[in-house]
N, C-alpha and C positions, 0 to 999 in steps of 0.2 A: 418696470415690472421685473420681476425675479427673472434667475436664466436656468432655473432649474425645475421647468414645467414637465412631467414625465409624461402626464394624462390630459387634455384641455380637452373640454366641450364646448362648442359650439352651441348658443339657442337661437334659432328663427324656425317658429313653423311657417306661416307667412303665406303671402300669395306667391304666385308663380316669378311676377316681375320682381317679387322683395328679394327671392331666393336668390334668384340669377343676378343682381346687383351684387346680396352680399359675398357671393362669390371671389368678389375682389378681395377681400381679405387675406385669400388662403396662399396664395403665394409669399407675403412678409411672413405669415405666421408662422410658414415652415421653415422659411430661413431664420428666425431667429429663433427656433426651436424645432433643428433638422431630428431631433431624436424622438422626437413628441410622438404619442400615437394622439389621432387628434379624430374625435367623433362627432359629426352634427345631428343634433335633435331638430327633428323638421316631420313636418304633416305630412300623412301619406299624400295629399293630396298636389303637395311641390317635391316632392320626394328624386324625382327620374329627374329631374334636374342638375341633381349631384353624380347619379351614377356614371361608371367611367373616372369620375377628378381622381389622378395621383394622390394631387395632397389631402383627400380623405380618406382616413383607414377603414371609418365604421359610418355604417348610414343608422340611426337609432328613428325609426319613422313610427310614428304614433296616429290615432283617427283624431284626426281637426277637433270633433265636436266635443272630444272630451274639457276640450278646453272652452271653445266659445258657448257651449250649452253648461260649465262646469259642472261638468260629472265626478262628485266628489270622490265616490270607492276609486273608480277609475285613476282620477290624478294622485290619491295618497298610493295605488299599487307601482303607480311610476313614477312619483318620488322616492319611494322605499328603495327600489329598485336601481333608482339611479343614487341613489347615496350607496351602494355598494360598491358603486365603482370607484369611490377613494380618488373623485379629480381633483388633482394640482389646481387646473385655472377654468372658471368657466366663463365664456364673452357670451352674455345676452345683448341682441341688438335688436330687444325689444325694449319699446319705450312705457311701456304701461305699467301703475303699481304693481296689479295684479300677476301679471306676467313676471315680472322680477322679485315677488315676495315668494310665488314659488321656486322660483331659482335658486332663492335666499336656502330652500329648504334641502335643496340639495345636497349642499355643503359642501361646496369647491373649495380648497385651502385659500384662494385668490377670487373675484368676483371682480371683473370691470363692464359696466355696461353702457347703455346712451344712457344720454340726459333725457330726465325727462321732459320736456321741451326743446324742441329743435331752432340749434344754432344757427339755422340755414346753411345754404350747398346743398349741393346734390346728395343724393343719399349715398351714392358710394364712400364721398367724399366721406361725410359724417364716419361712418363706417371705418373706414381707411385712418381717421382721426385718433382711433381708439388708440394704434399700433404707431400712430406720428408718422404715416405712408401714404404712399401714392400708389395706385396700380387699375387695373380695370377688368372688367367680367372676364369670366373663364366657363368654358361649359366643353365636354367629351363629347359629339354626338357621335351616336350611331353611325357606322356606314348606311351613306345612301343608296337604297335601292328600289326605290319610287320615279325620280328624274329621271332623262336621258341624259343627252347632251346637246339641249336645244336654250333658248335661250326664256328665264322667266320671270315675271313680275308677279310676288306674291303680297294678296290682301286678304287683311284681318277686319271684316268689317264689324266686329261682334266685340266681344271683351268684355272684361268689367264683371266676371262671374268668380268668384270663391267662395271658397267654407265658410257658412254661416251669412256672407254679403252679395246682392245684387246690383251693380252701380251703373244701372245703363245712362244713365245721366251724363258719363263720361264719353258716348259714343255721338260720331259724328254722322249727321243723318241719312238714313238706309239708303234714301232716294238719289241722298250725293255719294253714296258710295258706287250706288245701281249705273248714274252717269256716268261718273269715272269710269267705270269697268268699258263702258263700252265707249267712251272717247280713245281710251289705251290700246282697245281689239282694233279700232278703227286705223289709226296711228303709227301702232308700231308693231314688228314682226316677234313678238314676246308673246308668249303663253303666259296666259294669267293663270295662275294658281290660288284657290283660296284657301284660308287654313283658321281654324281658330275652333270651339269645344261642338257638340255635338250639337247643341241647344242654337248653333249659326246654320245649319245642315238647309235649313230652306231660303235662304240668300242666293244659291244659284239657281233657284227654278226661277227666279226673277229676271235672269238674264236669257237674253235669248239668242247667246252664240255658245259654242261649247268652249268650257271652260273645264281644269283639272281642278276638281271640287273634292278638298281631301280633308271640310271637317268634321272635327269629331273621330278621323279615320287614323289618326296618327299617334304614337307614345311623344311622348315631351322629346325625348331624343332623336328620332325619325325626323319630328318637324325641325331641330336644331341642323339635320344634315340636310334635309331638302331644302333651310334656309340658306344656308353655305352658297346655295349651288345658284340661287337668284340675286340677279342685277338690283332689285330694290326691293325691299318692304316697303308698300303702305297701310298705314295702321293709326286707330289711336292710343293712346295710352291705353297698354294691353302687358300682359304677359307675354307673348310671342315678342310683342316689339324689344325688348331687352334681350329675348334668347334671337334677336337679329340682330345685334349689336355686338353681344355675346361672340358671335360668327363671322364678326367682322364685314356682314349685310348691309350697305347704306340705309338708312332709314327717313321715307316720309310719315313725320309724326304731326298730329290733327289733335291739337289738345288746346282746352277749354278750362272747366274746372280745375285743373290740377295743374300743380308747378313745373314747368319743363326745367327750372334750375335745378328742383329737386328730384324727381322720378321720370326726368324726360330721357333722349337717349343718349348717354354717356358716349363718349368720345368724340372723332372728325366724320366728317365728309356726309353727315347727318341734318336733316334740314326740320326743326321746326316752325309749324305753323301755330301762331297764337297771337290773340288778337290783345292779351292784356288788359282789360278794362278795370277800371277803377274795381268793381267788384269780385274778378279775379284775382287768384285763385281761392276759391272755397273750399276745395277738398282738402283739408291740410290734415298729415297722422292718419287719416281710413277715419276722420269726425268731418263728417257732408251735412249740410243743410238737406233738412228735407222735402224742401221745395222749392225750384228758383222762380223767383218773381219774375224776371225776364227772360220766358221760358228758354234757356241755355242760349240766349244770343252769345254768348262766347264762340260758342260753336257752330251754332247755323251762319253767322255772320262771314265763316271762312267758304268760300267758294270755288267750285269743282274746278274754274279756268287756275284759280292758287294752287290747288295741289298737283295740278296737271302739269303746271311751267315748274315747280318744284322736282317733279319725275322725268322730265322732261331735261332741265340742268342734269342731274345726277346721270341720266343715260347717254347724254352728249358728254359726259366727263369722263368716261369707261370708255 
C-alpha cells in the first residue's frame, strides 16, 4: 500500500461482535500511517463500541436499516456525502457484492477489502490479513460505576439479535443456562451478574435467588467496564462475548452453529466448548440454514456439568 494515506475510512456497520473484532486493526493502521485522520462508517446500532478508541478521530454512524432494507434516497445522500470527503484509502471488511459496490461509489483513491469468500481463521485474523499484522481487540470502556468490589461471574444467556437478523438458533438452551445459574449461587462466593439487550430482561424472574440483573440496562461501554471487573463470562457466541475478550475477561464460550476458529473468543486463557460434528458449523458469513434437521444437537448436546468444570478451571486459575 501507498504511505501517503492523509484520509482512510474504515467500512463495518456490522453486529456488535464483528465491531469489536474489527477493532484489531486500528492499532497497525496508525502505525503505519501515524498522520492519517482515520474515520469508521458503522451502524448506530454497534456504534458505542468505538467510542473513547485514540486511534479513531471520526465516528460516521448511519441507521442499519438504510442498508439491509436498502433505502435508496437514503444511501445515494450518504454516498454523495461521503464522496466529499476526498479519502486517500478506504478498507471495507465487508464481504458482500453489495456492500463493496457501494463503497466502490465512494471513491477512495485506494480501495482494499476481503475477499469475497473466506480464507478461513478467525476473523480478526482475516482482518489483520488486509495490513500482513497480527494484534487483538481493543475497546475504551467507560468508568465503572455499577460494580463494587465484590467478586462476579457474568452471563449472557441471550444473544444473537441485530439490525435486520434474529439468530436464536445460536443460543444455548435457557433451561441449561437457568441450571447453571444456580449450580454457580450454590458453589461459589461470586455474584452472578447478567447482561445482554433488553428483549433477555425476563431470564432473571426465572431464577429464584437474587441475582444483579443489568439487561438491557447498560450502554455498550458500561457493560465493557463492568466486564473488566468479572472473573468470567459465560456466554454464547454473543456480542458481549468479544467486548469480554476485548477486556481481557476470560471467557466460557457455548457454541454450536458457528465456528469458534472464526468468530469464537480471540486470544488465551478462553475455553471453548463445541462439540464439532460432521454438520457443523452452518452459520458461515451471517448465511444460516433455516432449519436444522437435528434440532441444534450441537448445542443441546453440550452439558451444564461442561460448562461448570470449564468455570470452574478458569476460577481455580485466578
Amino acid at each position: 500500500m501507498a504511505k501517503n494515506f492523509d484520509k482512510i475510512l474504515i467500512v463495518l456497520l456490522g453486529a456488535i461482535g464483528d465491531v469489536v473484532m474489527a477493532t484489531a486493526i486500528l492499532p497497525e493502521l496508525c502505525k503505519k500511517y501515524p498522520e492519517a485522520e482515520i474515520s469508521w462508517l458503522v451502524g448506530k446500532w454497534s456504534q458505542d463500541v468505538l467510542k473513547n478508541n485514540p486511534y479513531i478521530d471520526r465516528i460516521i454512524a448511519v441507521d442499519d436499516s438504510i442498508f439491509y432494507q436498502k433505502k435508496l434516497p437514503a444511501l445515494a445522500a450518504l454516498i454523495w456525502s461521503l464522496r466529499k470527503e476526498n479519502f486517500d484509502l478506504s478498507v471495507s471488511l465487508h464481504r458482500s457484492f453489495w456492500m463493496n459496490l457501494l463503497i466502490r461509489f465512494i471513491g477512495a483513491k485506494k480501495r482494499i477489502s476481503l475477499p469475497k469468500n473466506s480464507a478461513g481463521g478467525h476473523k480478526i485474523e482475516q482482518a489483520l490479513n488486509l495490513l500482513q499484522q497480527t494484534g487483538e481487540e481493543n475497546i475504551w470502556p467507560d468508568e465503572d460505576k455499577i460494580l463494587g468490589g465484590g467478586k462476579y461471574v457474568a452471563v449472557c444467556a441471550g444473544g444473537g439479535n441485530n439490525p435486520g437478523t434474529k439468530t436464536e438458533r445460536k443460543r444455548w438452551p435457557r433451561e441449561n443456562f437457568i441450571e447453571l445459574c444456580r449450580e454457580i449461587h450454590k458453589k461459589y462466593d461470586h455474584q452472578i451478574v447478567l447482561v445482554g439487550g433488553k428483549e433477555d430482561a425476563s431470564f432473571a424472574n426465572e431464577l429464584n435467588f437474587d441475582t444483579l440483573d443489568l439487561t438491557g440496562k447498560t450502554t455498550l461501554l458500561e457493560l465493557a467496564a463492568l466486564l473488566k471487573k468479572c472473573s468470567v463470562m459465560i456466554t454464547g457466541d454473543t456480542g458481549p462475548m468479544h467486548i469480554a475478550t476485548a477486556v481481557k475477561t476470560p471467557v466460557v464460550a457455548v457454541m454450536g452453529p458457528t465456528d469458534p476458529g472464526q468468530t469464537g473468543p480471540y486470544g488465551k486463557n478462553n475455553i471453548v466448548l463445541y462439540k464439532g460434528y460432521d454438520c457443523s458449523p452452518c452459520f458461515l458469513d451471517n448465511r444460516s440454514f433455516k432449519k436444522c434437521p437435528f434440532q441444534i444437537k450441537c448445542l443441546k448436546d453440550i452439558s451444564v456439568g461442561e460448562v461448570l468444570s470449564a468455570v470452574d478451571s478458569i476460577l481455580k486459575s485466578q
